[in-house]
N, CA, C and O of each residue as an XYZ file, in Angstrom:
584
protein
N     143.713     77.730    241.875
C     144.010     77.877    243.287
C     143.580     79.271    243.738
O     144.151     80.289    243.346
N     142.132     79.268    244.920
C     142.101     81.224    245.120
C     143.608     82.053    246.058
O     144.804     81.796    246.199
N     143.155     82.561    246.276
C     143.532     83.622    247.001
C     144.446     83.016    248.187
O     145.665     83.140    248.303
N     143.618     82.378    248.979
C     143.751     81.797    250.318
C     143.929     81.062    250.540
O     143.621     80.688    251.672
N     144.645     80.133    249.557
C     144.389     78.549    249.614
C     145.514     78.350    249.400
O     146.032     77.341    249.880
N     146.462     79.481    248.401
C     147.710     79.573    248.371
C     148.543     80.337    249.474
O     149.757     80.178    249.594
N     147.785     81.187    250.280
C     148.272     82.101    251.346
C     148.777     81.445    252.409
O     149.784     81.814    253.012
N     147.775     79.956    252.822
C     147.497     79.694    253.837
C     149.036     78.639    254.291
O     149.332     78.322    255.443
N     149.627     78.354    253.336
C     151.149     78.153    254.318
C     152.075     78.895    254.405
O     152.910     78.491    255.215
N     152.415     80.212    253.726
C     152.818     81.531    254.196
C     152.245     82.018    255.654
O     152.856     82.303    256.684
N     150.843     82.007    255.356
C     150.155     82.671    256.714
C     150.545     81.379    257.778
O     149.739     81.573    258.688
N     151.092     80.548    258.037
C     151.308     79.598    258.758
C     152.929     79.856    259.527
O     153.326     79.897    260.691
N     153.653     80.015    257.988
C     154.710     79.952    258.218
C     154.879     81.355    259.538
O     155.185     81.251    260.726
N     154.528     82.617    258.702
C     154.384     83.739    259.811
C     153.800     83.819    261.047
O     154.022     84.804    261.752
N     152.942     82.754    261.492
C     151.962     82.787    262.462
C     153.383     81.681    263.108
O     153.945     82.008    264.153
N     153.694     80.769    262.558
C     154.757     80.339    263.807
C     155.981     80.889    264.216
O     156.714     80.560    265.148
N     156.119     82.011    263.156
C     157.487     82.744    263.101
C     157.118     83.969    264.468
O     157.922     84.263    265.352
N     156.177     84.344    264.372
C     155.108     85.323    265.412
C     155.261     84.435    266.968
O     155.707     84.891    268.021
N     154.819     83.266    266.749
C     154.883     82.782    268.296
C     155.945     82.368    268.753
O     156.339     82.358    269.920
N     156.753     81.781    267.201
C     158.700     81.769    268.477
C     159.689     82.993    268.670
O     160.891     82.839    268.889
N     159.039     84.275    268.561
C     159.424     85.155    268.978
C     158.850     85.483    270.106
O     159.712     85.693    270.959
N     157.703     85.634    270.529
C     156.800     85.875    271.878
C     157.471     84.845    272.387
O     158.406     85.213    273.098
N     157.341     83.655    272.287
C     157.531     82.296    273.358
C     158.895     82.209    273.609
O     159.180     81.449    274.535
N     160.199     82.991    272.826
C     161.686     83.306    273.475
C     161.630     83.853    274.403
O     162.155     83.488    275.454
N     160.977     84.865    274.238
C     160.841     86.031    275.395
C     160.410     85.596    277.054
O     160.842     85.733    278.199
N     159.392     85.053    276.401
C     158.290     84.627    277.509
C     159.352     84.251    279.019
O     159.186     84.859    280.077
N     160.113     83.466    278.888
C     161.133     82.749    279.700
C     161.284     83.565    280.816
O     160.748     83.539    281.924
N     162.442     84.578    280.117
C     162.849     85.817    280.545
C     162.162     86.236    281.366
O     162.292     86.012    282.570
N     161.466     86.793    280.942
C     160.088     87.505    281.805
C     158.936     86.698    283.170
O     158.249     87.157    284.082
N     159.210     85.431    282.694
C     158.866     84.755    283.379
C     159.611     84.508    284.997
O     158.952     84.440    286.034
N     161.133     84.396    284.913
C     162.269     84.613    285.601
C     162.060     85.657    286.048
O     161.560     85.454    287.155
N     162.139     86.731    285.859
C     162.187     88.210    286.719
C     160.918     87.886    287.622
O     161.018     87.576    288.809
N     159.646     87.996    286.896
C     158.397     88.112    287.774
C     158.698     86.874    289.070
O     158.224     87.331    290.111
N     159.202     85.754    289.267
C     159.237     85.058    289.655
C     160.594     85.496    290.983
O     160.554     85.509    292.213
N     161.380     85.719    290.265
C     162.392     86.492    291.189
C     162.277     87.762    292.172
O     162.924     88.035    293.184
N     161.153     88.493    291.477
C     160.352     89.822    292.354
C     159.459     89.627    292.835
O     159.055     90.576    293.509
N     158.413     88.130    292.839
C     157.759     87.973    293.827
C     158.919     86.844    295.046
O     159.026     87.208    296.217
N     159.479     85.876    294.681
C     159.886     84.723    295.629
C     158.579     84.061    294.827
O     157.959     83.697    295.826
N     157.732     83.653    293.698
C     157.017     82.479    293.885
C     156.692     82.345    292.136
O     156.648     83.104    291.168
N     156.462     80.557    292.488
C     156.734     80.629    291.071
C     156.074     81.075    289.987
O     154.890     81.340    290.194
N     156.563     81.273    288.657
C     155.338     82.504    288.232
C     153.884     81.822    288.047
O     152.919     82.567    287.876
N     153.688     80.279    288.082
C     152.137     79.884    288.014
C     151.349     80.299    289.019
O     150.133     80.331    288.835
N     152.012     80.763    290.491
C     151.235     81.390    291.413
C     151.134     82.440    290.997
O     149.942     82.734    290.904
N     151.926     83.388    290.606
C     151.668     84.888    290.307
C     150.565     84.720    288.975
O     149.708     85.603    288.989
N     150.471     83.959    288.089
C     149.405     83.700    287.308
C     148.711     83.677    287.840
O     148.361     84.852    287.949
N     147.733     82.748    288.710
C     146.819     82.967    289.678
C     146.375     84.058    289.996
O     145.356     84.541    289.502
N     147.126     84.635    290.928
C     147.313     86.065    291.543
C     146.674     87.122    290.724
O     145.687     87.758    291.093
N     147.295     87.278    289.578
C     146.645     87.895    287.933
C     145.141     87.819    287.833
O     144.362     88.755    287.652
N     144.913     86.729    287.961
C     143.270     86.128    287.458
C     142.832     86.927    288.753
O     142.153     87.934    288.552
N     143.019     86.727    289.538
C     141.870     87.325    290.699
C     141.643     89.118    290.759
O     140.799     89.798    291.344
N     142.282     89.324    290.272
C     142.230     91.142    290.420
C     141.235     91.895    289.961
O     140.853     92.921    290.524
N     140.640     91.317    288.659
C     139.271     91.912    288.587
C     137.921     91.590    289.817
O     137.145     92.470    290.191
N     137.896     90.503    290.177
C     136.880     89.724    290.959
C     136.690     88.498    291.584
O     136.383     87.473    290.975
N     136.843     88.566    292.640
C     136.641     86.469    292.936
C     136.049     85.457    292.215
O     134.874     85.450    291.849
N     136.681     84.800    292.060
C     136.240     83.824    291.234
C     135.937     82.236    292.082
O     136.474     81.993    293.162
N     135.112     81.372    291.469
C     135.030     80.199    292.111
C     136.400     79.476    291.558
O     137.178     79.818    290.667
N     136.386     78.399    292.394
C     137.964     77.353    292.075
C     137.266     76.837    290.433
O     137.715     77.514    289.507
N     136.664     76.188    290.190
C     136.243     75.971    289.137
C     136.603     77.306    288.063
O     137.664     77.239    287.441
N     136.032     78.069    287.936
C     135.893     78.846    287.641
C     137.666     79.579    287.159
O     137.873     79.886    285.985
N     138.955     79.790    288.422
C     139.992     79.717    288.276
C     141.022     78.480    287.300
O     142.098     78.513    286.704
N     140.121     77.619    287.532
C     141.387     76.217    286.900
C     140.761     76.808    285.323
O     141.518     76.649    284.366
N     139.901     77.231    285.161
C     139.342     77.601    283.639
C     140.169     78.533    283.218
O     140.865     78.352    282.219
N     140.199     79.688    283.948
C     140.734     80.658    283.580
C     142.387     80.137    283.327
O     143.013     80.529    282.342
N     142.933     79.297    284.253
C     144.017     78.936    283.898
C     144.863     77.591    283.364
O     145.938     77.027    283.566
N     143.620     77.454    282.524
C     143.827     76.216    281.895
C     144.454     75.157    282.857
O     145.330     74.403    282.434
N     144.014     75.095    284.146
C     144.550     73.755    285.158
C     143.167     72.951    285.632
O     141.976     73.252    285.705
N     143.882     71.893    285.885
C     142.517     70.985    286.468
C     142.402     71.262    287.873
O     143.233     71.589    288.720
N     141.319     71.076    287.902
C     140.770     71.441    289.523
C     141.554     70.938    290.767
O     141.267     71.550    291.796
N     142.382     70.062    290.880
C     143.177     68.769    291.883
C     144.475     70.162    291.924
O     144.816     70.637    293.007
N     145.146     70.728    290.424
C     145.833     71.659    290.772
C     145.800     72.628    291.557
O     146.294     72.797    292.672
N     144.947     73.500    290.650
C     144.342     75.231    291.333
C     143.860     74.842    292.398
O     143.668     75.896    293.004
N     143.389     73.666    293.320
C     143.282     73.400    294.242
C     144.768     73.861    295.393
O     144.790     74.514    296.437
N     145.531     73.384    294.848
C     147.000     73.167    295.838
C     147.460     74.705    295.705
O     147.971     75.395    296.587
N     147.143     75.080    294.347
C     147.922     76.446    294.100
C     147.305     77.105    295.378
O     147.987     77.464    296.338
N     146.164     77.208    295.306
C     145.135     78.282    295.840
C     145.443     77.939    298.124
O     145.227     78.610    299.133
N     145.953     76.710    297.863
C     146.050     76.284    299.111
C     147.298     77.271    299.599
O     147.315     78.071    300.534
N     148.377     76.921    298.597
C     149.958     77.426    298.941
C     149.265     79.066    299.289
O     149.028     79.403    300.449
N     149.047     79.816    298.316
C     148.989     80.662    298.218
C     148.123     81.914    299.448
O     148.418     83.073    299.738
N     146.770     80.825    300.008
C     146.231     81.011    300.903
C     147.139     80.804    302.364
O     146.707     81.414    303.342
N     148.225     80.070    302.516
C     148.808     79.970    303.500
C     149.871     81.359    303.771
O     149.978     82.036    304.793
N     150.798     81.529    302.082
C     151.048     82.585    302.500
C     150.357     84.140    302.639
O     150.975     85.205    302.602
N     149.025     83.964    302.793
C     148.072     85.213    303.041
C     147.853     86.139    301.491
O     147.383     87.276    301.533
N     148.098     85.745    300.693
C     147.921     86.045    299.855
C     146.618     86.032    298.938
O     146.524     86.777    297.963
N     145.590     85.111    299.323
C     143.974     84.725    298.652
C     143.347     84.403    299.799
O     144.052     84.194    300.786
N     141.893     84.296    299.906
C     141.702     83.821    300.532
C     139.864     83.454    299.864
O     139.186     83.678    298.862
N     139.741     82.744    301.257
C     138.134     81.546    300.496
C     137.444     82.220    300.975
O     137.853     82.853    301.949
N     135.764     82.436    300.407
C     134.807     83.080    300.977
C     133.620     82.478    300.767
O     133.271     82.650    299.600
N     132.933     81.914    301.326
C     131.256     81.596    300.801
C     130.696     82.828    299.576
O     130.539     84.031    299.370
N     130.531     81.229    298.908
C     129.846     82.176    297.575
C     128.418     82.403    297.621
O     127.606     81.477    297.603
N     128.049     83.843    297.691
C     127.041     84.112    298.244
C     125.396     83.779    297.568
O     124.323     84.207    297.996
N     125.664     82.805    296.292
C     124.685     82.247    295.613
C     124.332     80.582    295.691
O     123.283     79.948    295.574
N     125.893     80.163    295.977
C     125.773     78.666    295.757
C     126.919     78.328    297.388
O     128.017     78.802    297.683
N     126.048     77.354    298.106
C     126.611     76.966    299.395
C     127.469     75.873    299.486
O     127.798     75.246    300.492
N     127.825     75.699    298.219
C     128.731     74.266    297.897
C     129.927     75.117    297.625
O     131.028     74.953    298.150
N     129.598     76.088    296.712
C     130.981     76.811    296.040
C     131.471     77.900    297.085
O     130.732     78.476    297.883
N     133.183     78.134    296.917
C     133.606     78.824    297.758
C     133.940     80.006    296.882
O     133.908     79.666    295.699
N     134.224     81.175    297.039
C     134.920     82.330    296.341
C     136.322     82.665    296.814
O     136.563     82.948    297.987
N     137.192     82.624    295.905
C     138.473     83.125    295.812
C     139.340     84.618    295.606
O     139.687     85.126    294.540
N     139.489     84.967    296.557
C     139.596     86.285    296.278
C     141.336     86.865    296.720
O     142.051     86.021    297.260
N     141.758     87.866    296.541
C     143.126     88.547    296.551
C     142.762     89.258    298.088
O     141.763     89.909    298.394
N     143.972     88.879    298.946
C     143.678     89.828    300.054
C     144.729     91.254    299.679
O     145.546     91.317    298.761
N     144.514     91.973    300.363
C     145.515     93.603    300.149
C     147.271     92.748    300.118
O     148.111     93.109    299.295
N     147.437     92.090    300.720
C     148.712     91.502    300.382
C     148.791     91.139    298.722
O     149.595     91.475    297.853
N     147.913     90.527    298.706
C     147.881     89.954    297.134
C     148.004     90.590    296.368
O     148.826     90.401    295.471
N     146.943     91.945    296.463
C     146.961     92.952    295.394
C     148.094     93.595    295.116
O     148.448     94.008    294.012
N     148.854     93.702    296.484
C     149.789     94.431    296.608
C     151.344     93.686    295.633
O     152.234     94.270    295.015
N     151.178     92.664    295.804
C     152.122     91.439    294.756
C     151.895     91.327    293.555
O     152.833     90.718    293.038
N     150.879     91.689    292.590
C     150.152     91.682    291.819
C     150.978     93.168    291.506
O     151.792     93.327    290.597
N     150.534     94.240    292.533
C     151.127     95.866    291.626
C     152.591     95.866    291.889
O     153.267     96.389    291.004
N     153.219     95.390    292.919
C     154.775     95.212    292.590
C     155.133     94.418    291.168
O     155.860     95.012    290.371
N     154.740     93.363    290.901
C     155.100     93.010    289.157
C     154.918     94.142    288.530
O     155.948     94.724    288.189
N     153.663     94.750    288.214
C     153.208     95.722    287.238
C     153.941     96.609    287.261
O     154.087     97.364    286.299
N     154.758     96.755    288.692
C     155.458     98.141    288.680
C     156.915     98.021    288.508
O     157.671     98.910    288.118
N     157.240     96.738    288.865
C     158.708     96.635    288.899
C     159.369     95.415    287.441
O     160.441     95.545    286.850
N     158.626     94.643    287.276
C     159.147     93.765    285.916
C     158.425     94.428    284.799
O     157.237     94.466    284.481
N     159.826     95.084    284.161
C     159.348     95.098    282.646
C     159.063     94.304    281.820
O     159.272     93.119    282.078
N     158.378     94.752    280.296
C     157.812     93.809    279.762
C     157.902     94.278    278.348
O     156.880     94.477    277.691
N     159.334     94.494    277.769
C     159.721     95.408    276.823
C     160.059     94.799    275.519
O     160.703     93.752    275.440
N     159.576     95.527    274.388
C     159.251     94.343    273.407
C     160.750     94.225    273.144
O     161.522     95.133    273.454
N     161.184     92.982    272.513
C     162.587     92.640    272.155
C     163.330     93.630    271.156
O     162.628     94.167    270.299
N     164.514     93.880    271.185
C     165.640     94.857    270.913
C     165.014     94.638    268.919
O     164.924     95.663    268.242
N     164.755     93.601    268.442
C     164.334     93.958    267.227
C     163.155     94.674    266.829
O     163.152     95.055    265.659
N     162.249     94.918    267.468
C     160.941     95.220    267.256
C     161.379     96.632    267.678
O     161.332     97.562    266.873
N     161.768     96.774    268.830
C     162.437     98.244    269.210
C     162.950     98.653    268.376
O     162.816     99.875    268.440
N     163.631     98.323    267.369
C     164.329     98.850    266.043
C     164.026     99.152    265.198
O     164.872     99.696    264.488
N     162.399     99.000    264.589
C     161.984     98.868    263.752
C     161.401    100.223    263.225
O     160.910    101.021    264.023
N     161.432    100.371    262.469
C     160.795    102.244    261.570
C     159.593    102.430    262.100
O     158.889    101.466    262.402
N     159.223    103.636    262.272
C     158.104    103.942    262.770
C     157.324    103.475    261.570
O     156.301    102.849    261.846
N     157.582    103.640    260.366
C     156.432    103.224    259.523
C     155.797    101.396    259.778
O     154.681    100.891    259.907
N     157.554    100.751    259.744
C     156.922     99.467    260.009
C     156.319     98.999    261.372
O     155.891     97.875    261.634
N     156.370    100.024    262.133
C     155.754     99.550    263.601
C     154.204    100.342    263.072
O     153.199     99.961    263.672
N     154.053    101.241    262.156
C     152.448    101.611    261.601
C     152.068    100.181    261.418
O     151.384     99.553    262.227
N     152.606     99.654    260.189
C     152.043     98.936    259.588
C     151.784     97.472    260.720
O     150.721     96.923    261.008
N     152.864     97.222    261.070
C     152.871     95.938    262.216
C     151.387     96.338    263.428
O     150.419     95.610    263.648
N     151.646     97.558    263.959
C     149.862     97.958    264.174
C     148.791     97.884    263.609
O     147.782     97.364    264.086
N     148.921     98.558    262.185
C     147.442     98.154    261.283
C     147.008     96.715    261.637
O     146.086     96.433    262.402
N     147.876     95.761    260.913
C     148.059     94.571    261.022
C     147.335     93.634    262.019
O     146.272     93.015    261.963
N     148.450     93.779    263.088
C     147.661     93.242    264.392
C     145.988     93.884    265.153
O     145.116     93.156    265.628
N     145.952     95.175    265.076
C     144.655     95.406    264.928
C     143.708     95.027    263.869
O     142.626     95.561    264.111
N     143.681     94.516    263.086
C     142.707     93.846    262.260
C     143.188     92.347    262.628
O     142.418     92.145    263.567
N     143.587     91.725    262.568
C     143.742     90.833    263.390
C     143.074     90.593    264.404
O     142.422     89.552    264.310
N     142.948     91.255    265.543
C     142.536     91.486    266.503
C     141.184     91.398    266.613
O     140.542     90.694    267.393
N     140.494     92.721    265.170
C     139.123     92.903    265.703
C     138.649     91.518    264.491
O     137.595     91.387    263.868
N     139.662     90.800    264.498
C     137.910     89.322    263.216
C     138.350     88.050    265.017
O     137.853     86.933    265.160
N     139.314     88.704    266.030
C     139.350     87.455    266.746
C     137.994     87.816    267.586
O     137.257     86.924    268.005
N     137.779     88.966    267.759
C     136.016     89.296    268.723
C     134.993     88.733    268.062
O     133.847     88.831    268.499
């Protein structure tokens, strides 16, 4: 048996032990952001995606893993409350561009500024050495996912 062949339900076991700690959390956090905008947090997801650059609707349901019939409605709600808005995409006359108006952005930096996002009271606890090592770790991790 090599190396990895025996690893690989340890490395399983830890990789789900890893995501039901993130995915407890998630809730939480989900609730606040949702409570500091008024909307639910799949709009403020949205909201997120657009801040680097407009994107086409296509282009959005990708980014957020929704089908187009959705990010359709999202993008509707969201456009009503002035928050996005549609623009001719200046390459293709079929496609529209989606973009954050200054309201939007502005909903977007109230989260960033006002919901924390603080790692859980155990990880906070943890030795500086094992928060080294829990860094090494996840940075190599990290750079075989590029």
């Amino acid at each position: 048996m090599t190396k990895h062949a025996h690893s690989g339900s340890e490395a399983d076991h830890l990789w789900q032990m890893l995501v039901g700690l993130v995915w407890e959390t998630r809730g939480e956090w989900r609730r606040k952001v949702s409570t500091a905008t008024g909307l639910p947090f799949s709009r403020v997801r949205v909201l997120k995606r657009l801040l680097d650059a407009p994107v086409t609707l296509k282009q959005l349901a990708d980014m957020t893993d929704s089908d187009a019939p959705a990010t359709t409605v999202a993008v509707n709600d969201l456009e009503d409350r002035g928050l996005v808005e549609r623009q001719p995409h200046p390459d293709n006359r079929r496609a529209k561009l989606v973009s954050l108006t200054p309201a939007g952005r502005r909903l977007v930096e109230l989260v960033h500024r006002t919901v924390r996002d603080d790692a859980p009271l155990a990880v906070q606890q943890l030795s500086k050495t094992d928060l080294a090592h829990l860094r090494r770790i996840l940075e190599r991790i990290n750079s075989h996912e590029t």
